[in-house]
C-alpha positions in Angstrom: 12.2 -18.5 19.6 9.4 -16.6 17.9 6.9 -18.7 16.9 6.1 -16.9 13.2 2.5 -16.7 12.6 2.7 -15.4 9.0 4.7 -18.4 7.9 1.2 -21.0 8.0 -1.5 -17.8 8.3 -0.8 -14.9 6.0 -3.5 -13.4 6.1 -3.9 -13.0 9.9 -4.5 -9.4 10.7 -4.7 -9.8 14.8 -2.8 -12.0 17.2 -2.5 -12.2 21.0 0.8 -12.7 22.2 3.5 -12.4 25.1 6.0 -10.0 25.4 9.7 -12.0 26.2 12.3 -9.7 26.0 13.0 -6.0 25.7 15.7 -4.1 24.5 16.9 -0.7 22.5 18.3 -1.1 18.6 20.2 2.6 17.6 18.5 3.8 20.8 14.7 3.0 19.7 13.1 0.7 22.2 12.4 -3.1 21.3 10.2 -6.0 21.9 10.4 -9.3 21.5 7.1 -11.8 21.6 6.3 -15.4 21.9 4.2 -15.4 18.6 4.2 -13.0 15.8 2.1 -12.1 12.9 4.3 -9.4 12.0 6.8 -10.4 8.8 10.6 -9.0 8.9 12.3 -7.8 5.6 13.6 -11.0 4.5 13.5 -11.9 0.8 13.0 -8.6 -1.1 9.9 -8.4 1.0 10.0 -5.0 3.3 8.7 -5.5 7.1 5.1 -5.0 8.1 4.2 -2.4 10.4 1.2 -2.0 12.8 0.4 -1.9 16.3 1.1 -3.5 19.7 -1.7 -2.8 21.5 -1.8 1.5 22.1 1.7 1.0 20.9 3.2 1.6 16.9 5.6 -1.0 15.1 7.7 1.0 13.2 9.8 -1.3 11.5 9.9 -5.4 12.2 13.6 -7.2 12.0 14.6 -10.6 11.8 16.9 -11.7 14.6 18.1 -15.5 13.8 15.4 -17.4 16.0 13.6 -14.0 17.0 11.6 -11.6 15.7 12.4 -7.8 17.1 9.4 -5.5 16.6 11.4 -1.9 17.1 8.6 0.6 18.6 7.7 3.7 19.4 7.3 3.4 23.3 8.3 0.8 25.5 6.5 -2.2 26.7 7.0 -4.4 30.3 8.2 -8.1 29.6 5.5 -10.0 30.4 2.7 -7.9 29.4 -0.2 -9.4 27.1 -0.4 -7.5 23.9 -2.8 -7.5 21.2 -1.1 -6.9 18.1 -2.7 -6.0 14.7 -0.5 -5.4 11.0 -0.8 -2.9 8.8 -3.4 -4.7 6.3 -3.5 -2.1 3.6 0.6 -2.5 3.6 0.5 -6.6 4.2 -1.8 -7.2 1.2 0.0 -4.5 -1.2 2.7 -7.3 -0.5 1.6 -10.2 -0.9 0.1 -9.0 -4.1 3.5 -8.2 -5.0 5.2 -10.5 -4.0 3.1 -13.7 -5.4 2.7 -11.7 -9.0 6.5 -12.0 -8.7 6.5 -15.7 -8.2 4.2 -15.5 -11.3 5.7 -13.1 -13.5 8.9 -15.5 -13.0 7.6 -18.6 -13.4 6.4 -16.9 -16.6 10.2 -16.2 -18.6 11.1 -19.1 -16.8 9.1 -21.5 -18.9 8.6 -19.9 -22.0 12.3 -18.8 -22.3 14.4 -20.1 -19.6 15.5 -17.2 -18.7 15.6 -17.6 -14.7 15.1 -14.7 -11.8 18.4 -13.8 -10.2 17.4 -11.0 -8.6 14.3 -9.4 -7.2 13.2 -6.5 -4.6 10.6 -4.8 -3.7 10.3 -1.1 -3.1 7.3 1.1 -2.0 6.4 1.8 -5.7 7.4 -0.7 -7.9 9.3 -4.1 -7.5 12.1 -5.4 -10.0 13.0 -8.9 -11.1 16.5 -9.3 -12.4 17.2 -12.8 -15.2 19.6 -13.3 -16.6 19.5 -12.7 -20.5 18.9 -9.6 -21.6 14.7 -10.0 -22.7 13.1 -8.5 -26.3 10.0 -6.3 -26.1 7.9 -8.8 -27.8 8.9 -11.7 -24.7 8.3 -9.4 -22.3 4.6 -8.8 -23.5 4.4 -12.5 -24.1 5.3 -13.2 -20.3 3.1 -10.4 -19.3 0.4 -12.1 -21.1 0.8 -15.6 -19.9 1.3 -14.4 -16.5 -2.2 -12.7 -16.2 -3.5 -15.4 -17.7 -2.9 -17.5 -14.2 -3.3 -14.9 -12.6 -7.3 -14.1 -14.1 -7.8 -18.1 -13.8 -7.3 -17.2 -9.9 -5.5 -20.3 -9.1 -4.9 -21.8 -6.3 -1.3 -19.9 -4.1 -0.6 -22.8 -1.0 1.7 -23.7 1.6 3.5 -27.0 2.9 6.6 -27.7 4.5 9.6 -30.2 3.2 12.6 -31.7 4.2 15.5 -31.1 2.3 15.8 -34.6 1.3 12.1 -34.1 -0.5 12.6 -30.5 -1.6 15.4 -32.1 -4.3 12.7 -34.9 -5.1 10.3 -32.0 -6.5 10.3 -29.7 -9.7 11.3 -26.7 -7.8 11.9 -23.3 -10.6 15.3 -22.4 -8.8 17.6 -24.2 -6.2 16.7 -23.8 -2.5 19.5 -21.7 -1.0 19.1 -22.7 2.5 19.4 -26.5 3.9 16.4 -27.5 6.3 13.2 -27.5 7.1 11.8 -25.6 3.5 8.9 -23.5 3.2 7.5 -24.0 -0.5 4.7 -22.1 -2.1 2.9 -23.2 -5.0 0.9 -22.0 -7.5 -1.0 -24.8 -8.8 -0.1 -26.3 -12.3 2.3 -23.2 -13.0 5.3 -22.7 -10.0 6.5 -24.0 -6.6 9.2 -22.2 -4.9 10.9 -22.2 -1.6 10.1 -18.8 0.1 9.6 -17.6 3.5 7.6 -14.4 2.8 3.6 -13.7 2.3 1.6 -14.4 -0.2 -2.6 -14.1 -1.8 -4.1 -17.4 -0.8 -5.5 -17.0 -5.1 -3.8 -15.7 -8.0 -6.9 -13.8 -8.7 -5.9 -11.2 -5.8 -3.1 -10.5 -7.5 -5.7 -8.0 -9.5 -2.9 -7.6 -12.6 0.9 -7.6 -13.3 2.0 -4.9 -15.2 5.8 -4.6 -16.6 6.3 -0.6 -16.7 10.5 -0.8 -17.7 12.9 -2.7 -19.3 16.5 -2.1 -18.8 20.1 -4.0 -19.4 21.8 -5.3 -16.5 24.8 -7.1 -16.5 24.3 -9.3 -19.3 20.6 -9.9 -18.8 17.5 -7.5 -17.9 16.2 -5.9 -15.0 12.0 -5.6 -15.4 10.0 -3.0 -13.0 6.6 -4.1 -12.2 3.6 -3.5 -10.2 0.6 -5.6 -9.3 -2.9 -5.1 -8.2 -3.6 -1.5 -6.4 -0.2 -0.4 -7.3 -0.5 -1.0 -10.9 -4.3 0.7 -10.9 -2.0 3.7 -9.3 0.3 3.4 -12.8 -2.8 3.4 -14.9 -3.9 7.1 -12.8 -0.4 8.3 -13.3 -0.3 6.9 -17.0 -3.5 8.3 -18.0 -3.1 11.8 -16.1 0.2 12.9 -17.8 -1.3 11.5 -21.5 -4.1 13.8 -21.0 -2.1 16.5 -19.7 0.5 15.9 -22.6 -3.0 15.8 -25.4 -4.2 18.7 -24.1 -0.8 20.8 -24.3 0.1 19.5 -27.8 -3.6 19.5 -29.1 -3.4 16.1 -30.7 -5.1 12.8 -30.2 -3.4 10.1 -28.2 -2.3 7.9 -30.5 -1.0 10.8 -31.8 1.7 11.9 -28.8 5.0 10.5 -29.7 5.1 12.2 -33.3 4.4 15.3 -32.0 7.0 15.2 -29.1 9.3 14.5 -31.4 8.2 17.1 -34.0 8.2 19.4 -30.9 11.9 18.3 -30.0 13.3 19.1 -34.0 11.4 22.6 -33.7 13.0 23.2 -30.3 16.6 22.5 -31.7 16.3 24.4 -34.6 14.6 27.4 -32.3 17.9 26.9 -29.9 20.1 26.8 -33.1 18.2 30.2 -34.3 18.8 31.6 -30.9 22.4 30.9 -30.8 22.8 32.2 -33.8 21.2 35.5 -33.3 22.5 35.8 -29.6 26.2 35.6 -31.5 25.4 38.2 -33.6 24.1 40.8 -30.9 26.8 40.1 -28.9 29.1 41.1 -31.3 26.7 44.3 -31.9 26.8 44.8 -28.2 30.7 44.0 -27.7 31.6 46.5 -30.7 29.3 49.5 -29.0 30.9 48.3 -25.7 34.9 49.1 -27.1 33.8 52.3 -28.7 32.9 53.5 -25.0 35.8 51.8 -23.4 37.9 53.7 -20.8 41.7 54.2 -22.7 43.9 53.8 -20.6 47.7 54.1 -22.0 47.5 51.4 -24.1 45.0 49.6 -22.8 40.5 49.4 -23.3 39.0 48.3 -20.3 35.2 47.6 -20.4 33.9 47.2 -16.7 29.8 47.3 -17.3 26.9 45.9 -16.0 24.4 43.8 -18.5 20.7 44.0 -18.5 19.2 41.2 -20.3 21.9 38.7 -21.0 22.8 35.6 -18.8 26.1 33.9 -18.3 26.1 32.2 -21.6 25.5 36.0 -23.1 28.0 37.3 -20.8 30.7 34.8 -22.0 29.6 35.4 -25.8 29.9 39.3 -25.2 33.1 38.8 -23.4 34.8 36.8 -26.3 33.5 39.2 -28.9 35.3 41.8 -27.0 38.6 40.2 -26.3 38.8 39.4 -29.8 40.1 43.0 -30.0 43.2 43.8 -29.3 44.5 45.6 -25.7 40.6 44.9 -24.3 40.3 43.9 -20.4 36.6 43.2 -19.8 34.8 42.3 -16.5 30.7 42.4 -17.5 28.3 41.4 -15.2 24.6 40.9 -15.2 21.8 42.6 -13.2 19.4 39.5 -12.9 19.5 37.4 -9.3 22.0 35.4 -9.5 24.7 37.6 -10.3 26.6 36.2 -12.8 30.3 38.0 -13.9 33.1 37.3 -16.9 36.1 38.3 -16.8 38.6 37.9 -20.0 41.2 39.9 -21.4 42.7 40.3 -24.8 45.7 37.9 -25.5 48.3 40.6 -25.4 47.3 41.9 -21.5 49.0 40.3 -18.9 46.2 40.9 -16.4 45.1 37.3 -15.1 41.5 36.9 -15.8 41.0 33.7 -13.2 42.9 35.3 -10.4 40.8 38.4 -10.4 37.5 36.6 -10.6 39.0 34.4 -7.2 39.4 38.0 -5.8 36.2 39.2 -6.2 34.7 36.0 -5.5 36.1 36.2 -2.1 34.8 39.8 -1.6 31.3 39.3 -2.7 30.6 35.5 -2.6 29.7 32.8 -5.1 31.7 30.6 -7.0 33.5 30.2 -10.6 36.8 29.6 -11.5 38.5 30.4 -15.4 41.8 30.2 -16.9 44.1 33.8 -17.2 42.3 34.6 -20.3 39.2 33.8 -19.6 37.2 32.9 -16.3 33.2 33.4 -15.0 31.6 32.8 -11.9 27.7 33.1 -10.5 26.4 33.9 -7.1 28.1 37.1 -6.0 26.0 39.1 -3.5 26.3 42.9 -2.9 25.3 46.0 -4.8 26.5 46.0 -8.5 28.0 49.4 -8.3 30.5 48.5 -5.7 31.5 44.9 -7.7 31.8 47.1 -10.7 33.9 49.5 -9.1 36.3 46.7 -7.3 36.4 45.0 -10.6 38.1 48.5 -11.7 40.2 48.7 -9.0 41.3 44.9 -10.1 42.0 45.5 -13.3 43.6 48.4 -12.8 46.1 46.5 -10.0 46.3 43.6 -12.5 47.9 45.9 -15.4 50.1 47.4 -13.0 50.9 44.3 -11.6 
């Protein structure tokens, strides 16, 4: 059994300990010791890494009554090591991890809206409760949870017995029988949790709630805390300025002119669409005039300058809207991009010719028999052109 350091000392950094056992886990080597300040991922709380002496912890697991610290080269049973955590990566979570405690206790008492959920991940955390949360309680929770945390209360430890743990005003139902380990902050929460926590709310720096989003009948909140939430505030204020200096307006300012920005940039796609339509109808009618007649039948194999597949298509259409027309029009930009179409009185199969010359030349697409386009193809445009002929030609005869 591992005796777990981190459970009465969270904030020990170094340890001595013996080595006990040894082993592989997906063919990494690990160890096993009699003591441990290393914490597992238990709880929504990742693992802590470190060292073991000239030796790295990669990754820390929880093993029933053992603690297996996977590592990057092996170690002799028996061997005294000197082991030292990952402080920077400790202390970003306990600052987490107790401003969740707080931020919980928080909804909890001003709206009884309990945490179901919660984890922890290497930029932000997320609580999960279980009623879906307006803006104005979130700010108020926000609020009222910097408010313990700025009066740097007191965050300890003590152990009860199951009997006792049902005697005492716990936020949520313990979910394990035993022995409990509770942490409390004073005057505000007590909880039964096994993971690592600021010995004062005041380390906690600031919890910050950056999103708000339905889940399952309630709301799942992302937050960050102390250095994590100064990293928000960099990233925050980096894009605002880069966003104010772009649109030329003050902050307060931004969300008007984005959304000015997005009307002008619909109505400009609207123009554009409209004006694309009517030079490809231009370009389609100069396009059937040159056509090669063949019996009864136009055919308009040519290579576009200019236009991409959404031109292509819009040419394409313009041109089978004319009677007897087989068209295969590619562009001359990288990708290739091709169309194929045909008129509704040829029989040639537009989607069948396209798989042909996908095969040839590579790429993909796919179409129906009147209409079909791909992207992708590789080779020199004068030889798809002239296979996409040779195609059309067979198709007709076909």
């Amino acid at each position: 059994m591992t005796d777990r350091i981190y459970y009465t000392e969270p904030s020990r950094r170094v340890f001595e300990a013996t080595v006990t056992h040894v082993g592989e886990r997906d063919g990494r080597p690990v160890v096993m010791l009699d003591r441990t300040a290393f914490y597992p991922t238990s709880g929504g709380q990742p693992f802590d890494t470190g060292q073991l002496g000239p030796v790295a912890v990669v990754e820390t697991v929880d093993e029933d009554d053992n603690i297996a610290h996977i590592v990057s080269a092996p170690v002799a049973v028996g061997a005294r090591v000197h082991g030292e955590i990952d402080w920077d990566r400790r202390f970003d979570h306990m600052q987490q991890h107790t401003g969740q405690h707080v931020l919980s206790a928080a909804f909890d008492r001003l709206f009884e809206n309990r945490t179901i959920g919660f984890h922890m991940g290497s930029d932000s955390s997320t609580i999960d409760v279980m009623r879906e949360v307006a803006a104005v309680d979130v700010e108020r929770a926000v609020d009222e949870a910097n408010r313990v945390v700025w009066e740097n209360r007191e965050v300890s430890i003590r152990f009860v017995s199951a009997d006792e743990a049902a005697r005492l005003p716990l936020r949520k139902e313990p979910v394990r029988g035993g022995t409990l380990r509770l942490i409390e902050v004073s005057d505000f929460d007590l909880s039964a949790c096994g993971g690592t926590h600021v010995s004062r709310t005041g380390a906690i720096g600031i919890i910050a709630v950056t999103g708000v989003e339905r889940l399952r009948g309630g709301s799942r909140l992302t937050f960050v805390c102390g250095h994590r939430a100064l990293r928000s505030l960099r990233s925050y204020r980096d894009a605002t300025a880069g966003a104010v200096r772009v649109l030329s307006v003050l902050p307060h300012e931004l969300p008007a002119a984005i959304e000015r920005a997005q009307l002008e940039s619909k109505d400009l796609r609207k123009t554009i669409g409209r004006l694309q339509g009517m030079l490809a109808s231009h370009e389609a009618a100069r396009l059937v005039a040159a056509a090669v007649q063949t019996a009864d039948l136009r055919v308009v194999v040519q290579a576009i300058d200019g236009w991409d597949a959404a031109g292509l298509k819009a040419i394409a259409s313009a041109l089978v809207a004319e009677s007897n027309v087989a068209a295969v029009l590619v562009s001359t930009g990288d990708p290739i991009a091709i169309v194929v179409a045909r008129s509704q009185s040829v029989a040639i199969d537009a989607g069948k010719t396209l798989r042909a010359l996908l095969d040839r030349f590579g790429g993909r697409g796919g179409g129906r028999p009147d209409l079909a386009q791909g992207a992708g193809l590789t080779g020199k445009i004068d030889e798809i052109l002239a296979a996409s002929r040779a195609l059309v030609e067979a198709g007709r005869s076909g």
